[in-house]
N, C-alpha and C positions, 0 to 999 in steps of 0.2 A: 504494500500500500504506500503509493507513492506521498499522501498525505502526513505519517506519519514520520517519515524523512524529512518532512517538510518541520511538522511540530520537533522532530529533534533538533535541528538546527536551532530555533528561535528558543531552547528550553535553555539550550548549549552555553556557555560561556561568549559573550558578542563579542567578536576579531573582524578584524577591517573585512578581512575574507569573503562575510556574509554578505556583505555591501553590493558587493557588485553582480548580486545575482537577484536584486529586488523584483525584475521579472519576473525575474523564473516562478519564486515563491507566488508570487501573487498569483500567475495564471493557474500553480498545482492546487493553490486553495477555492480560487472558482471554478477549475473543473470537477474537485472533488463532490460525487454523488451522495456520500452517506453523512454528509454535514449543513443543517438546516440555514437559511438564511441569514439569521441572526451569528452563528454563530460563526462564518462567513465575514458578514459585516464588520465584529470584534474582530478578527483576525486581521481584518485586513487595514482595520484601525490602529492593530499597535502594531504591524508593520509601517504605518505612513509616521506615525509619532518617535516609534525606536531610531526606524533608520534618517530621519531628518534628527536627532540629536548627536549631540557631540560625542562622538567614541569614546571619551575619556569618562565622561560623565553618564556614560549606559552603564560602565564597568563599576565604574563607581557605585553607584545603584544594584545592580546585579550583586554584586560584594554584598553589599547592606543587607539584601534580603534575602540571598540564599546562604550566603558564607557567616554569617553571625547567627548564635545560639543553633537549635535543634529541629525545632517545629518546623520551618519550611525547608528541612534538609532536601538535597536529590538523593538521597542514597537510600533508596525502598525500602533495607533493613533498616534501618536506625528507625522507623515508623515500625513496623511489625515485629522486630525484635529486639533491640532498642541494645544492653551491652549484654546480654543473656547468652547462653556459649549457643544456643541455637545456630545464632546469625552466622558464625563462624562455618559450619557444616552448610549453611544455605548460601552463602558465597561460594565454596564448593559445589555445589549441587548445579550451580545455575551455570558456572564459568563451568561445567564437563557439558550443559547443554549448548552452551555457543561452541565451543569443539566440535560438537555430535553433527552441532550444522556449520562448521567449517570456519567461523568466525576468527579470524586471529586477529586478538585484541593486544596491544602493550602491555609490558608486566605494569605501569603506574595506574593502568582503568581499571579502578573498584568493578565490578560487573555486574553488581546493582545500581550503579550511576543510571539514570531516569535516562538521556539523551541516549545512551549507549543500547538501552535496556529498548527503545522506542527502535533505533536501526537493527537493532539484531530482529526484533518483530516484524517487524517492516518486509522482512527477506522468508518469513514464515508463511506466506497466503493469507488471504483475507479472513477468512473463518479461526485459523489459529491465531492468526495477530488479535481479532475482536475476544477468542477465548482467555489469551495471557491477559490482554488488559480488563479482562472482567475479576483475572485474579488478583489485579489489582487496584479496584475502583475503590475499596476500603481509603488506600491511600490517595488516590486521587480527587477522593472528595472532600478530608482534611486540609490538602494543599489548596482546595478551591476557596471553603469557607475561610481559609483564614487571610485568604489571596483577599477576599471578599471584605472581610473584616478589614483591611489595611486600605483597600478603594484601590489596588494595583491592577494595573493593566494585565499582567501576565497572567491574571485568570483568566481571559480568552483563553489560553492554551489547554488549561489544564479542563476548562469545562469540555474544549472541543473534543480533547479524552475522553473525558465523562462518556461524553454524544456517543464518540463512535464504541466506545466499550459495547452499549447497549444494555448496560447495568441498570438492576432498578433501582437506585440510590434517593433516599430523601433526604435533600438537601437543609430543609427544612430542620429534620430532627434533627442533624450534625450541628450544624448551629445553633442546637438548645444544647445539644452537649459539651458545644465552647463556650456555652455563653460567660463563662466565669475564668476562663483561661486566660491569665498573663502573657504578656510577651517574654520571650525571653531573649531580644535581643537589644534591650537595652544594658548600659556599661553596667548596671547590678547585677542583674540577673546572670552576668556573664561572669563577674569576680565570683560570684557564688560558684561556678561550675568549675571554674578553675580552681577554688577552697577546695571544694571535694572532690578534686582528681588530685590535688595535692596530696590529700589526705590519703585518699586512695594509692598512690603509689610512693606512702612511705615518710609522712608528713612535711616538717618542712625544715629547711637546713639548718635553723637554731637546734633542732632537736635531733639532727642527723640522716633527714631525709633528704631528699632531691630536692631543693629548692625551686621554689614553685616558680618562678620569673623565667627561670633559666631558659625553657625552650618554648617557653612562649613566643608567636611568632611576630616579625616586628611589622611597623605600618607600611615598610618597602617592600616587604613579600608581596607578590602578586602574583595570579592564580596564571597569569598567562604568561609566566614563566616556562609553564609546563604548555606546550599544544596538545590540544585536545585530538587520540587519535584520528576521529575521522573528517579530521580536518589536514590531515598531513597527506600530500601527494592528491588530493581530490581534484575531482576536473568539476563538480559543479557539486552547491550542496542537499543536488538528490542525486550525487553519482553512490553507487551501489556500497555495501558495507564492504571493509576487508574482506577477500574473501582469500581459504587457503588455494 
């Protein structure tokens, strides 16, 4: 499904790269069949708003709300099994399925990354792709409400999941079951997590553990240090996943 090449790119970390392929995007989103007008319309909204802003300042933002605290993580484990030794065996489980289908990913792609998770589907058929993303509508309709809650744009994306899933999701009731949920990406909520990861691996250097500062990461780290595999060598971005 060509469409969902389409939502990995825009879920993706934004690189000049995507720029120049503003076309392309927009026509695979109005030819797509299985996505209603409206949500069409959103899509083709935060394409006209993302890509007319300043590159520096998408990333900027994009940082803010998916790299800070937990709730709007990309990495589908951290939402369904959160530090539980689960997740650990479900990262296995899923990187032996992109092998099974020929995938070769980087050793640095988590294999629950949401973008990565959308191109490996994408190369599955319509019927299995609409099946995996019904195994995950759970998380994609946290990511929406709380998209919702914040008034962000990149709910487009993740509602247009929702859509094509075909899941019965009420949206409705998820958002009585946020209704009292904190953020957690403002600077408290964040020292807090750092407190108890300190504490967790061994308190803190006055008393002989690992000093909590230490590797912590500083404000010149940036995520697009690292490129995103299926942006490396691509001819367009709905050209096909790695394949072996």
């Amino acid at each position: 499904m060509k469409i969902l090449k389409v939502l990995s790119r825009l879920i993706d970390y934004p690189q000049e790269e995507i720029l120049e392929y503003k076309s392309e995007l927009l026509d695979a989103i109005c030819e797509e069949e299985h996505l209603s007008f409206s949500s069409k319309a959103a899509l083709v909204a935060f394409i006209g708003v993302r890509f007319e802003m300043d590159l520096l300042d998408w990333q900027a933002e994009y940082d803010a709300l998916f790299e800070r605290g937990r709730s709007l993580s990309l990495l589908l484990f951290e939402h369904l099994h959160g530090e539980s030794r689960d997740r650990g065996q479900a990262m296995v489980n899923l990187m032996e399925q992109y092998k099974a289908a020929g995938l070769n990913i980087d050793v640095r792609e988590l294999p629950d990354y949401i973008p990565l998770f959308l191109e490996f589907i994408s190369t599955q058929g319509e019927e299995n792709a609409k099946s995996w993303l019904q195994d995950i509508a759970h998380v994609l309709s946290l990511l929406t409400v709380r998209l919702q809650k914040r008034e962000c744009d990149y709910v487009a994306l993740f509602s247009a999941l929702l859509e094509l899933s075909g899941a019965d999701v009420d949206l409705t009731d998820v958002a009585e079951q946020l209704k009292h949920e904190q953020r957690d990406d403002t600077q408290k909520a964040m020292d807090k997590v750092w407190e108890e990861e300190a504490v967790t691996f061994g308190g803190d250097a006055v008393n002989g553990g690992c000093p909590s500062n230490q590797y912590r990461p500083s404000d010149s780290q940036r995520k697009d240090q690292n490129i995103p595999i299926h942006f490396v060598d691509a001819a367009s971005p709905t050209a096909p996943a790695r394949m072996q």
